[in-house]
mmCIF file of the C-alpha atoms, coordinates in Angstrom:
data_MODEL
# 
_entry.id   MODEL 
# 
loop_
_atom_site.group_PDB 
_atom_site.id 
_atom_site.type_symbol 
_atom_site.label_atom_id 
_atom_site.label_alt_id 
_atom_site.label_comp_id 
_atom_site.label_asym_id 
_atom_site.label_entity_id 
_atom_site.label_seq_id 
_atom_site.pdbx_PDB_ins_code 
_atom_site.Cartn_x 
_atom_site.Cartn_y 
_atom_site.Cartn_z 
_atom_site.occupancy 
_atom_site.B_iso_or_equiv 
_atom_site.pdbx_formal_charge 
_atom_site.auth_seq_id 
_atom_site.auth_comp_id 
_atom_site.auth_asym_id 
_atom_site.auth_atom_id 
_atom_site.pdbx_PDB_model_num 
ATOM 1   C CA . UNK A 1 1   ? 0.000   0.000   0.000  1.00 0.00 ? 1   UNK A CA 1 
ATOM 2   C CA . UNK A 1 2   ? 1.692   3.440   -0.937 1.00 0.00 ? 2   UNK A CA 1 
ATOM 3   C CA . UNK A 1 3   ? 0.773   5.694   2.035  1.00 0.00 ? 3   UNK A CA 1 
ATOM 4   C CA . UNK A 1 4   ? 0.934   9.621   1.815  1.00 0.00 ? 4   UNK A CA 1 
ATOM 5   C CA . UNK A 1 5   ? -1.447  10.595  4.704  1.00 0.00 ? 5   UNK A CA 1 
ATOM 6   C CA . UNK A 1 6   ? -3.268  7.842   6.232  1.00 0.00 ? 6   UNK A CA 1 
ATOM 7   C CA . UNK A 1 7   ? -7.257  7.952   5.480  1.00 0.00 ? 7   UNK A CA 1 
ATOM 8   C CA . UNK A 1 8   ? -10.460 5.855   5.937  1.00 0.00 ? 8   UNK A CA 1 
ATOM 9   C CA . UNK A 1 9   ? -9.390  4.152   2.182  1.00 0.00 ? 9   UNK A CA 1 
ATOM 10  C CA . UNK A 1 10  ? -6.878  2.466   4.056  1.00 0.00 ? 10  UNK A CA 1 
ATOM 11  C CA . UNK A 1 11  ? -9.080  0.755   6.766  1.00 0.00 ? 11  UNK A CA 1 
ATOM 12  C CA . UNK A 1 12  ? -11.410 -0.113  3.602  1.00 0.00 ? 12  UNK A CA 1 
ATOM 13  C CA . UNK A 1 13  ? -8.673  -1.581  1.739  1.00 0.00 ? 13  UNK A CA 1 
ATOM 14  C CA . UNK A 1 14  ? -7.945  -3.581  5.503  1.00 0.00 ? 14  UNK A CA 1 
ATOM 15  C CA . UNK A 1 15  ? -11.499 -4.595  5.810  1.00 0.00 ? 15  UNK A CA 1 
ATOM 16  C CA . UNK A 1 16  ? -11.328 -6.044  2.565  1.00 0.00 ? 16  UNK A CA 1 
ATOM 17  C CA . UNK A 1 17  ? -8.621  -8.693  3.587  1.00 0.00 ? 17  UNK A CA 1 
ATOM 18  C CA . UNK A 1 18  ? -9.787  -12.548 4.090  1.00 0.00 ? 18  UNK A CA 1 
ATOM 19  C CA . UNK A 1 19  ? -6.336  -14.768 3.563  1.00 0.00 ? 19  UNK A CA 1 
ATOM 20  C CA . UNK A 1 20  ? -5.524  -16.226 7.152  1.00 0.00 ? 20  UNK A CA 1 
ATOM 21  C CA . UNK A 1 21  ? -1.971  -17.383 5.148  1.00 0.00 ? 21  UNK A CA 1 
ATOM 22  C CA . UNK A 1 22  ? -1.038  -13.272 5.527  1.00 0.00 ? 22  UNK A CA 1 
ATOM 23  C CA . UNK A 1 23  ? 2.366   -12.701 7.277  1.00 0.00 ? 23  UNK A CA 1 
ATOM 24  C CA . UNK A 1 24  ? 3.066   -8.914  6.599  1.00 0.00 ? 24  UNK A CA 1 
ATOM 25  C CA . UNK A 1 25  ? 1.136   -5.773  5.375  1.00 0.00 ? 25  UNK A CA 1 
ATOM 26  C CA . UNK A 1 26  ? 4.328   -3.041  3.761  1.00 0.00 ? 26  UNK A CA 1 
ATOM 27  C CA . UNK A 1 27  ? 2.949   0.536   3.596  1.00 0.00 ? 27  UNK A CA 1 
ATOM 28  C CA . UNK A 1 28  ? 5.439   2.669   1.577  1.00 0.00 ? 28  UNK A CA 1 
ATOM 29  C CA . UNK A 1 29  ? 5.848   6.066   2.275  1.00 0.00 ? 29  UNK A CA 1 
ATOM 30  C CA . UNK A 1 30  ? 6.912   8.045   -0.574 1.00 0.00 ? 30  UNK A CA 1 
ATOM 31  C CA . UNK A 1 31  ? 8.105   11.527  0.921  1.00 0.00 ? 31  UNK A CA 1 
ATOM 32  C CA . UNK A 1 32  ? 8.413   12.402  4.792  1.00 0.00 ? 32  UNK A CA 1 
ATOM 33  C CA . UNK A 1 33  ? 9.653   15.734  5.368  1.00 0.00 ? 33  UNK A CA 1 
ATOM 34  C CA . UNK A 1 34  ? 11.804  14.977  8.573  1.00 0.00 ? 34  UNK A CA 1 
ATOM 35  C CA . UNK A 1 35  ? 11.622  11.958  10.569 1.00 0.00 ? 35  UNK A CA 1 
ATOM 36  C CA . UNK A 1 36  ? 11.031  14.436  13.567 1.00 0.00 ? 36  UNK A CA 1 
ATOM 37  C CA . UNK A 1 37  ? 7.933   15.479  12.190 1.00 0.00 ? 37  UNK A CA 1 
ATOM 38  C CA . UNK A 1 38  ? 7.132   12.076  11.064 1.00 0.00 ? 38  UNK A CA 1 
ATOM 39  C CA . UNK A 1 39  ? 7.346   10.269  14.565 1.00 0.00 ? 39  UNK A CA 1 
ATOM 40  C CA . UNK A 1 40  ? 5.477   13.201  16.189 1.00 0.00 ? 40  UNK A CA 1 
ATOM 41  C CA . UNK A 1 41  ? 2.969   12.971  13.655 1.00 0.00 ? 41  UNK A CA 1 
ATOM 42  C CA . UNK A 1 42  ? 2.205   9.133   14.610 1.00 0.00 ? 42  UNK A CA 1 
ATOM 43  C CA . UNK A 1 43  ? -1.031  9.654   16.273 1.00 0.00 ? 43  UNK A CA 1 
ATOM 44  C CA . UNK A 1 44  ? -2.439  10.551  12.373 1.00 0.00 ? 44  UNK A CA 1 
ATOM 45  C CA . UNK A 1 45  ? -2.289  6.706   12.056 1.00 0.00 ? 45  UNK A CA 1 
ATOM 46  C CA . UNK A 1 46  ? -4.806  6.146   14.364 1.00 0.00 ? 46  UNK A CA 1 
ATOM 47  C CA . UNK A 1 47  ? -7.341  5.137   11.705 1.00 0.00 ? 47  UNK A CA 1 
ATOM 48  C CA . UNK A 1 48  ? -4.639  2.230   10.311 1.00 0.00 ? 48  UNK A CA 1 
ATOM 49  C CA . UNK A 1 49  ? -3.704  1.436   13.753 1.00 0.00 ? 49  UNK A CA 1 
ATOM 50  C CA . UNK A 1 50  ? -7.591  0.506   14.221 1.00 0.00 ? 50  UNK A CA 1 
ATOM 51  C CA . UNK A 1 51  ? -7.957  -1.090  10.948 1.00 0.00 ? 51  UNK A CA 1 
ATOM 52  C CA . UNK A 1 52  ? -4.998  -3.428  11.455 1.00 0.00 ? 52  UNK A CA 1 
ATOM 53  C CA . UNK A 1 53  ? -6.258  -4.284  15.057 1.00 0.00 ? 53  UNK A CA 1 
ATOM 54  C CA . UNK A 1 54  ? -9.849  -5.196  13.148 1.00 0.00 ? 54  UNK A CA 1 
ATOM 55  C CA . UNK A 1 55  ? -8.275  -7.141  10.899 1.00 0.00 ? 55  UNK A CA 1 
ATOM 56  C CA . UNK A 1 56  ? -6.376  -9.399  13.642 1.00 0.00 ? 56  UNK A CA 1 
ATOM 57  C CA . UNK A 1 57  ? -9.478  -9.694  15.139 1.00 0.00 ? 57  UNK A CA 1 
ATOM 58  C CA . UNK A 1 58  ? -11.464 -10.664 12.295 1.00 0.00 ? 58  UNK A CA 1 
ATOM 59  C CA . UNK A 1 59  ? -9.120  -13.016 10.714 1.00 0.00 ? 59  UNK A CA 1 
ATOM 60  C CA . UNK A 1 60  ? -8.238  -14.692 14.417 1.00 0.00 ? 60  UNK A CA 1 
ATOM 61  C CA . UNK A 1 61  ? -12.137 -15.725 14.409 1.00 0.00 ? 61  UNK A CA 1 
ATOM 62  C CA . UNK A 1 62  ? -11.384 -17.238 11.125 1.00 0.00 ? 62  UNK A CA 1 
ATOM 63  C CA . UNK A 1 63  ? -8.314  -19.902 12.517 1.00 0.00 ? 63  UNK A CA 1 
ATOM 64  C CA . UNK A 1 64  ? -5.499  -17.226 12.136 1.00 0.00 ? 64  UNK A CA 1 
ATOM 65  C CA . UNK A 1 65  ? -2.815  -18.202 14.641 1.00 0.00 ? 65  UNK A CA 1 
ATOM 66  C CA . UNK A 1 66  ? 0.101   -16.015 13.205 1.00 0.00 ? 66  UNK A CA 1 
ATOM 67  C CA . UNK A 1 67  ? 1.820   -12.792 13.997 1.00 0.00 ? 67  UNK A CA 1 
ATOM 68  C CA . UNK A 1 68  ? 0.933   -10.371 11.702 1.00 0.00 ? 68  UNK A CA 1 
ATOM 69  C CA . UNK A 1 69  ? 3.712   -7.707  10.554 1.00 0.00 ? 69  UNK A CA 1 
ATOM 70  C CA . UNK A 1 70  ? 3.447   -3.856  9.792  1.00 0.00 ? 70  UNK A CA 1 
ATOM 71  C CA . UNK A 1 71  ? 6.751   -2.625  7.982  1.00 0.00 ? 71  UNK A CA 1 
ATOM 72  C CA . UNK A 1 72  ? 6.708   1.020   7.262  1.00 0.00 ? 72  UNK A CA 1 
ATOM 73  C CA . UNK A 1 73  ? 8.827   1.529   4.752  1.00 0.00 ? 73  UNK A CA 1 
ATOM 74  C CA . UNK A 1 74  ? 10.265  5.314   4.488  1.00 0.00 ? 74  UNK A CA 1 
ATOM 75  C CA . UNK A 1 75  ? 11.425  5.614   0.766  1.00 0.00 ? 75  UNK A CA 1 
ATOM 76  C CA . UNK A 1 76  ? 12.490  9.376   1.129  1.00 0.00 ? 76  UNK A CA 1 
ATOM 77  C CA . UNK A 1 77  ? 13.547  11.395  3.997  1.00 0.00 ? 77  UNK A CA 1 
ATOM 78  C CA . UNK A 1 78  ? 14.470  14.826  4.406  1.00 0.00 ? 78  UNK A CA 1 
ATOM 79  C CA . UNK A 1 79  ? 16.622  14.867  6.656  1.00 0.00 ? 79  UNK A CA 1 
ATOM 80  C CA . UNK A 1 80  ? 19.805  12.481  8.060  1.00 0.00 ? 80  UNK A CA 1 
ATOM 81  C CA . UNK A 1 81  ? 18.315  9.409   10.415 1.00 0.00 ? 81  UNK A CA 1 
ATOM 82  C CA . UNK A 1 82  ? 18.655  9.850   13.948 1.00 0.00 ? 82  UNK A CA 1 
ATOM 83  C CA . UNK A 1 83  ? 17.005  8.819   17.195 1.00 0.00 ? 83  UNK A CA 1 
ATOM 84  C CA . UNK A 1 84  ? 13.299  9.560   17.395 1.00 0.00 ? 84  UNK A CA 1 
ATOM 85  C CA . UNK A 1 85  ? 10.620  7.802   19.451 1.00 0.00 ? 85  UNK A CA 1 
ATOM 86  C CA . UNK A 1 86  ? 9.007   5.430   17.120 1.00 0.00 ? 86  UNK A CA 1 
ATOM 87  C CA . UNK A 1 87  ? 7.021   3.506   19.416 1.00 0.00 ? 87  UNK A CA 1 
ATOM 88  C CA . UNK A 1 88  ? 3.610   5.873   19.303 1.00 0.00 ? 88  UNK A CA 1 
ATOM 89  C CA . UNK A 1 89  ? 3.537   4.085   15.748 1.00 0.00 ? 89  UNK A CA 1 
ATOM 90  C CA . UNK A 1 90  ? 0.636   1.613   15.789 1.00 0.00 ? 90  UNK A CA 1 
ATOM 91  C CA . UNK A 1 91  ? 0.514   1.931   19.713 1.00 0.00 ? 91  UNK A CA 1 
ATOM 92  C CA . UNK A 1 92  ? -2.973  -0.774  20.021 1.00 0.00 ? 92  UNK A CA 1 
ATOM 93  C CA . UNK A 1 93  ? -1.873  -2.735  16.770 1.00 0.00 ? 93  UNK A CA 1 
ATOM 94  C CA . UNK A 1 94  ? 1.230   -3.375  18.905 1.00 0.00 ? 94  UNK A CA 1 
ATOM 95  C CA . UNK A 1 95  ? -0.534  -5.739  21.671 1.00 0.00 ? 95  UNK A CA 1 
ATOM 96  C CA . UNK A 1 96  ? -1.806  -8.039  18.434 1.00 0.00 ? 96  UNK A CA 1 
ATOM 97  C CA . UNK A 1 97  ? 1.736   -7.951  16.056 1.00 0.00 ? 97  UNK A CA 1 
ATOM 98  C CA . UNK A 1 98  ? 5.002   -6.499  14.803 1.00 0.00 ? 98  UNK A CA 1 
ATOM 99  C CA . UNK A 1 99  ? 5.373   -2.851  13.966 1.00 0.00 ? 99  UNK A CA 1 
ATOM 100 C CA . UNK A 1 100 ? 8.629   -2.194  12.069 1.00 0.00 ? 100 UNK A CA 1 
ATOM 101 C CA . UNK A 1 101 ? 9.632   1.218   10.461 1.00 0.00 ? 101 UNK A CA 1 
ATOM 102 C CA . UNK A 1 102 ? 12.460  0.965   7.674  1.00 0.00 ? 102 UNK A CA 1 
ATOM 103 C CA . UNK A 1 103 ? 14.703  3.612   6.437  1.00 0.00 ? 103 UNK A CA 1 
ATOM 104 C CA . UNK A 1 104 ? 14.517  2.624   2.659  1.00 0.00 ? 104 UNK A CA 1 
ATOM 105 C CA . UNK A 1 105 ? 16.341  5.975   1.920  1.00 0.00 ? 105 UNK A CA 1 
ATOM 106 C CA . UNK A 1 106 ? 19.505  4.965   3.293  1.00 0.00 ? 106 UNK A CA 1 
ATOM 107 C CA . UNK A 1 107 ? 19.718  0.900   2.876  1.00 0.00 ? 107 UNK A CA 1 
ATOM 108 C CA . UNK A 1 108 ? 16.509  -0.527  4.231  1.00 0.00 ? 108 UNK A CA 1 
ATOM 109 C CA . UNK A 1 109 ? 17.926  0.398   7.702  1.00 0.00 ? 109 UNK A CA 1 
ATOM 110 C CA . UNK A 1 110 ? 15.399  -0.851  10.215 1.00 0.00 ? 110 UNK A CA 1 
ATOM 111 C CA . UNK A 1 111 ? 15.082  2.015   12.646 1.00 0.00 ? 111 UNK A CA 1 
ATOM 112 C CA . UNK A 1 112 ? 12.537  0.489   14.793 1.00 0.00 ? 112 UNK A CA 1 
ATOM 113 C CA . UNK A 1 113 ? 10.991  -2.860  15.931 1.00 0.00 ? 113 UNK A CA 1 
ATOM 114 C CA . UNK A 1 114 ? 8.176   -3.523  17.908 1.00 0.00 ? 114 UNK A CA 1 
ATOM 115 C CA . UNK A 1 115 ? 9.770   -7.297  17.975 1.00 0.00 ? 115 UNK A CA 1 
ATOM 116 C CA . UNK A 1 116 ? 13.296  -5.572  20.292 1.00 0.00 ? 116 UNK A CA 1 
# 
């Protein structure tokens, strides 16, 4: 899923999503100005962070006995990486799976696991 700013077409697109063989949902993010900005901006993905926790939900009444995966791939950054508090990303998702934020820019770098 390319991501720019997260919207209610995103929890659609989750809601749509049956397979109980799914592993890992990638949302690319084209363009982040600063990852400062970005990580204080995490509470925008409140909407995904409910859609992904629907889905668990849903697809754990269906026989799903895995741990799903998030990666948040950031293909460009403005600015060099450095040590920002990722963990407000998909705070409730979280409790269910695997949050993981990737610097693409720089050599698919993870910068942060939910999994340490």
């Amino acid at each position: 899923m390319k991501v720019t700013q997260p919207t209610s077409s995103y929890t659609t697109l989750l809601s749509s999503i049956t397979s109980t063989e799914l592993r890992k949902i990638i949302l690319v993010v084209w363009y982040a100005h600063n990852r400062r900005t970005f990580a204080q901006g995490m509470e925008r993905w409140a909407l995904v962070d409910k859609g992904l926790c629907e889905l668990v939900d849903r697809l754990r009444l269906r026989g799903y006995h895995r741990t799903l995966a998030v990666e948040l791939q950031l293909m460009t950054v403005g600015d060099d990486p450095g040590k920002y508090d990722f963990t407000k990303f998909l705070p409730e998702f979280r409790e269910k799976g695997i949050a993981v934020i990737v610097d693409t820019a720089h050599g698919d770098r993870v910068l942060h696991s939910s999994a340490w």
